[in-house]
N, C-alpha and C positions, 0 to 999 in steps of 0.2 A: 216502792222499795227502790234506792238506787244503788247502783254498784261502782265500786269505788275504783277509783282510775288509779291503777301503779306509776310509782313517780319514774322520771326518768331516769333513776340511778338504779332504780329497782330496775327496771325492762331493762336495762343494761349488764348489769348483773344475772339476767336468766342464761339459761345455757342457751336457746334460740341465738338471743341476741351477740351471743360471745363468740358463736360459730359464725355469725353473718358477718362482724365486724372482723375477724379472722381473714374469710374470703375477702371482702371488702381491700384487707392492710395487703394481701399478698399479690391482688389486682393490682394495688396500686404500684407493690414493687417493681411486680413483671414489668408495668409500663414505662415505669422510670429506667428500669434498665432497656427493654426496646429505645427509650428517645435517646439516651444518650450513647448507647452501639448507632444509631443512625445518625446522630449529630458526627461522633466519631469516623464513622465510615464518608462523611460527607466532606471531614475534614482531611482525609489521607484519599481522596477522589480528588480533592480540587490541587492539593500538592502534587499529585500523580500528573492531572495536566499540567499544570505548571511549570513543572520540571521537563516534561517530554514538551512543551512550546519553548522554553530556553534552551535546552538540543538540538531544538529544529533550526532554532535563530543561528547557534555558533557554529550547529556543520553545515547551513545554508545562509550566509549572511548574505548574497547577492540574491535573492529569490524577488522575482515583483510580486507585484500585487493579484494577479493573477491567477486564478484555480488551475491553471494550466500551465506548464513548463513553456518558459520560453527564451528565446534568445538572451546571453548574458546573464542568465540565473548563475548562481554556483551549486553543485551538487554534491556531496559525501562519496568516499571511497566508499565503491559498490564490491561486498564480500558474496560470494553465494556457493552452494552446491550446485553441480550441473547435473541432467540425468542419467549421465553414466559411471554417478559417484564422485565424480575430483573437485577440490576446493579450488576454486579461482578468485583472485581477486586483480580488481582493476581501480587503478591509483591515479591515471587518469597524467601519469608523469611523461607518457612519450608522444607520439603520433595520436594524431582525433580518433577516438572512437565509437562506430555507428552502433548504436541500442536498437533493438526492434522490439519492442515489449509488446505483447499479445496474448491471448487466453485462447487455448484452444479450443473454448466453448462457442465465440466471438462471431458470427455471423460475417462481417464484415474481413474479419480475421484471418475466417478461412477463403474469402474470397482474394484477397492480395496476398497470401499464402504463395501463389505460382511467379508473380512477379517478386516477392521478396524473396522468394530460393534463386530466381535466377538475377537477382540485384547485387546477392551477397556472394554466390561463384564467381560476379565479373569483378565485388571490390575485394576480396580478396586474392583472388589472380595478379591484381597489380598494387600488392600490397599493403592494402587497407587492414583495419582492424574494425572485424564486425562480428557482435554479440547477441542472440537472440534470447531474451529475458520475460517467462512467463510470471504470470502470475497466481494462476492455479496450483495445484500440489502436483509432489512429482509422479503418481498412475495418470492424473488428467490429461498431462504433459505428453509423458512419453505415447500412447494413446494417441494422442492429434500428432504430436510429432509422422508415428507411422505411418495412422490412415491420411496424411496428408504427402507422406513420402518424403519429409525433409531427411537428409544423411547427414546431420551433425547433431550434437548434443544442444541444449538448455542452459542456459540458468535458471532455478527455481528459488523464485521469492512469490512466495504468500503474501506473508506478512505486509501490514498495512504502513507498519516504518518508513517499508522502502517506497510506496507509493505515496505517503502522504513526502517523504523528503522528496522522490523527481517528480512531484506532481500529476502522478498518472492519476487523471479527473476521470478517464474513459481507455480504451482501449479501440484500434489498434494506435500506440506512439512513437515513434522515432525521433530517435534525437544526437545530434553527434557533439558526444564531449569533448575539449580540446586538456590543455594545459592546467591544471590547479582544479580540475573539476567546473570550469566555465562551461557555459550551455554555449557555442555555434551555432546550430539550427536546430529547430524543434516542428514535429507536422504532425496535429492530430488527425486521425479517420483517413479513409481511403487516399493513395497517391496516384498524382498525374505526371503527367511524361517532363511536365514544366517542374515538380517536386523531384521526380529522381535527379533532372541535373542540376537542382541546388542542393539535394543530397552531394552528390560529386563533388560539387564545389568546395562543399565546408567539410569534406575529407581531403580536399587538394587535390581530387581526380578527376578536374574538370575536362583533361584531355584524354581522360580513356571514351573510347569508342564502347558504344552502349549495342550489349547483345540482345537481339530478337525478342526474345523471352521477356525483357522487363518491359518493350515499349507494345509489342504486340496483343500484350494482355488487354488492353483498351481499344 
């Protein structure tokens, strides 16, 4: 006796088979709509850099080749909060001025910490224009600011903008901007007594007399 095989219109036609082919069709939609949300999302990712690399090119058209800021780079009007709330901004239009950007997490950070507080009392005494620019948020900030005992406020920049435009590659950096946003000098990691007075120099203060506190540190 043999038993007879249903045609394939028939087995298509069972309720089995109409439910299988059901999941089957709606597998298939889900997938089609996953590929094309990530073909999409891959397509407004790559405009995203895109656009944030022609940004980087028109507000930093002097930048070398460099992972790190360096002399003769051009750098963007630096906007920020400080942490004791007020909006500053520096345009980079009058006299050079010194950046100290650091994290108060920074090993190395907190160790030239005592020469940069007594670096910045002596260029500012005779005029200078000097900015201490973290990069942590502002509790981390104020925090190290404290337990390090510096008496002036921050700038706080997080954000990766402002480290991918001055090239902060590392932490601790100094850099003194002149006229148009041009980079003067740039010194990554710890400084030595031969770096504070090319510090000096490329602020124009090469003839102030250097207090205790910056050279004694070493």
């Amino acid at each position: 006796m043999t038993e007879e095989v249903p045609s394939l219109e028939a087995a298509a036609a069972s309720p089995m088979w109409r439910r299988l082919l059901g999941k089957i069709d709606l597998a298939y939609v889900v997938l089609s709509v996953g590929v094309v949300w990530l073909a999409w999302s891959n397509v407004g990712l790559i405009a995203d850099r895109s656009a944030l690399r022609r940004g980087l090119a028109d507000a930093n058209p002097g930048l070398t080749g460099s992972n790190e800021l360096q002399a003769n780079d051009v750098v963007p009007q630096l906007v920020a909060q400080t942490t004791d709330g007020k909006r500053v901004s520096l345009d980079y239009q009058g006299s050079p001025t010194a950046l100290f950007v650091f994290d108060p997490r920074c090993g190395v950070c907190l160790r030239e910490s005592p020469s940069w507080q007594a670096l910045t009392k002596e260029l500012r005494s005779s005029g200078a224009q000097v900015s201490w620019v973290s990069v942590a948020d502002v509790d981390l900030t104020i925090r190290g600011l404290k337990r390090d005992g510096v008496q002036w406020p921050a700038l706080i920049i997080p954000d990766r903008g402002f480290q991918r435009a001055y090239r902060v590659a590392s932490v601790p950096q100094v850099a003194v901007i002149g006229q148009g946003g041009r980079v003067l000098w740039a010194h990554h990691g710890a400084m030595s007594q031969d770096d504070h007075r090319e510090l000096r120099v490329a602020l124009g203060k090469g003839d102030v007399v250097p207090t205790p506190g910056t050279l004694e540190q070493r």
